[in-house]
N, C-alpha and C positions, 0 to 999 in steps of 0.2 A: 528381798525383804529388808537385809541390812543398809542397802543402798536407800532405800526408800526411810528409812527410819535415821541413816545419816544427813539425808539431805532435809528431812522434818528440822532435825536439831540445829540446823546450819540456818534455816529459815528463822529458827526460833531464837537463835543468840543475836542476826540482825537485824530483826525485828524494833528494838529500841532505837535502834540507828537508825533506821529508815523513819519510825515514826516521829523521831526529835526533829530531821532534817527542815528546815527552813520552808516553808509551806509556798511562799509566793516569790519563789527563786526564779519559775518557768516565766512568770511576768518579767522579770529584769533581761533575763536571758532573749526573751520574745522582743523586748523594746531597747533593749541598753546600745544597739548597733543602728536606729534607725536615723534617718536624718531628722535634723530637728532636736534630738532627743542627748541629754548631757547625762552622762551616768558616773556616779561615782562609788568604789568601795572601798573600805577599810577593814582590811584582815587583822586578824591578831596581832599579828607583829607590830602594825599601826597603834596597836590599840594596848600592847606594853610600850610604847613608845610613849605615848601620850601620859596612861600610866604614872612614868619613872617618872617627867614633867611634873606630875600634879603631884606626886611625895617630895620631888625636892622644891618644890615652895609649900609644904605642909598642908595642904589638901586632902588630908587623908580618906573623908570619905567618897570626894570623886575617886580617886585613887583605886579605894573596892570597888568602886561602879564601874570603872574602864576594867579593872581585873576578871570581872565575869562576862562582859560582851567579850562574845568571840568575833562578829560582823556589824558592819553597817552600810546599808548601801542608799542612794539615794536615786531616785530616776526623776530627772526634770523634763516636760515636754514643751515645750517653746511652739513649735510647729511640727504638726500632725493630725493624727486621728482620735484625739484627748477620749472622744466618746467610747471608741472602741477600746480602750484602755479601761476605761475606769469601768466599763462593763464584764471585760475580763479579771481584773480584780476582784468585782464585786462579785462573782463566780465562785473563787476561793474563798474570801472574806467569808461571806456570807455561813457556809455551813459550818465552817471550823473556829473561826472568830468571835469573842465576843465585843460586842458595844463597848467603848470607856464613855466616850464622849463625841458632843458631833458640835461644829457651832456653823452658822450659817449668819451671811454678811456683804452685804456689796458686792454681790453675785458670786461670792466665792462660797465654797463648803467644803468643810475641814472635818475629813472622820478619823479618831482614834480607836482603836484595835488593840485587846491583847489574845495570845494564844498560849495558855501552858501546858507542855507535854506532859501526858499522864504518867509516861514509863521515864522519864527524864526529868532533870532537876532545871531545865531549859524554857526560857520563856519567847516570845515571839512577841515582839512591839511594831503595829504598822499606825502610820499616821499617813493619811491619803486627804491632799486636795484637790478640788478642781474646781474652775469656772472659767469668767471671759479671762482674768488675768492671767493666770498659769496651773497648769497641772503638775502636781509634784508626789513622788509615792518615796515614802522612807520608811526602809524596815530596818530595826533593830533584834538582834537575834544570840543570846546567851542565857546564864543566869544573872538575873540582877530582880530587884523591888521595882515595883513603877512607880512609886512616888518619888523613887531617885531619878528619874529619866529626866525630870524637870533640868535636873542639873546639869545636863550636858550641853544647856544652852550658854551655860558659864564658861563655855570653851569659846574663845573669841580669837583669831590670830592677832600676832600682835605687827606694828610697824616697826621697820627695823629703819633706824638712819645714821 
């Protein structure tokens, strides 16, 4: 009985961990190796990396916004089975996700996604496109605002000469 009442409580303290965990990891993991397909992520370390960059030219508030992403990953598919993708996506999406935005245009369609964990201070940002031009799935995965996500587009590499 104590066995059984230890491992209840073992379940129960990982439980927030499990339920925080990044919902459409199985997608990246299922496509990020296939041919065709460009995958990219950025762990944490990348992301105080990036960070420290945006405090030392005084960017303070990207600065908070790289501090609470823990991930970002990006999955491009050039050539494959776009359909079977976006199908398995929408599998996940669907029941756990809510709608932000969808915009559709020149045969492409662009859906944005948020997920906030109940037991966790963690949010989940998916933005999925596809049509004839390209399929592309990007999730962003920490604590942050979504009205700051906008800003991450203000990251641009720079030329070096």
């Amino acid at each position: 009985m104590k066995r059984i009442l230890y491992l209840l409580a073992a379940l129960l303290v990982m439980l927030p961990c499990v339920a925080g965990a990044q919902v459409m990891q199985d997608v990246f993991d299922r496509y990020s190796t296939d041919k065709g397909c460009t995958y990219v992520q950025l762990e944490s370390r990348m992301m105080r990396m990036m960070r420290d960059r945006a405090t030392e030219k005084g960017d303070t508030k990207l600065a908070e916004l790289l501090a609470g992403i823990r991930s970002i990953q990006i999955l491009v598919m050039n050539e494959g089975d776009a359909e079977r993708l976006r199908l398995d996506a929408d599998e996940l999406l669907a029941p756990r996700f809510k709608p932000v935005s969808t915009i559709a245009e020149q045969g492409q369609t662009t859906c944005c996604y948020i997920r906030r964990s109940t037991l966790t201070d963690r949010s989940e940002f998916v933005l999925f496109t596809c049509g004839e031009r390209e399929t592309v799935l990007l999730d962003i995965y920490g604590h942050f605002d979504l009205n700051d996500v906008t800003r991450l587009a203000s990251i641009r590499p720079q030329n070096r000469r």
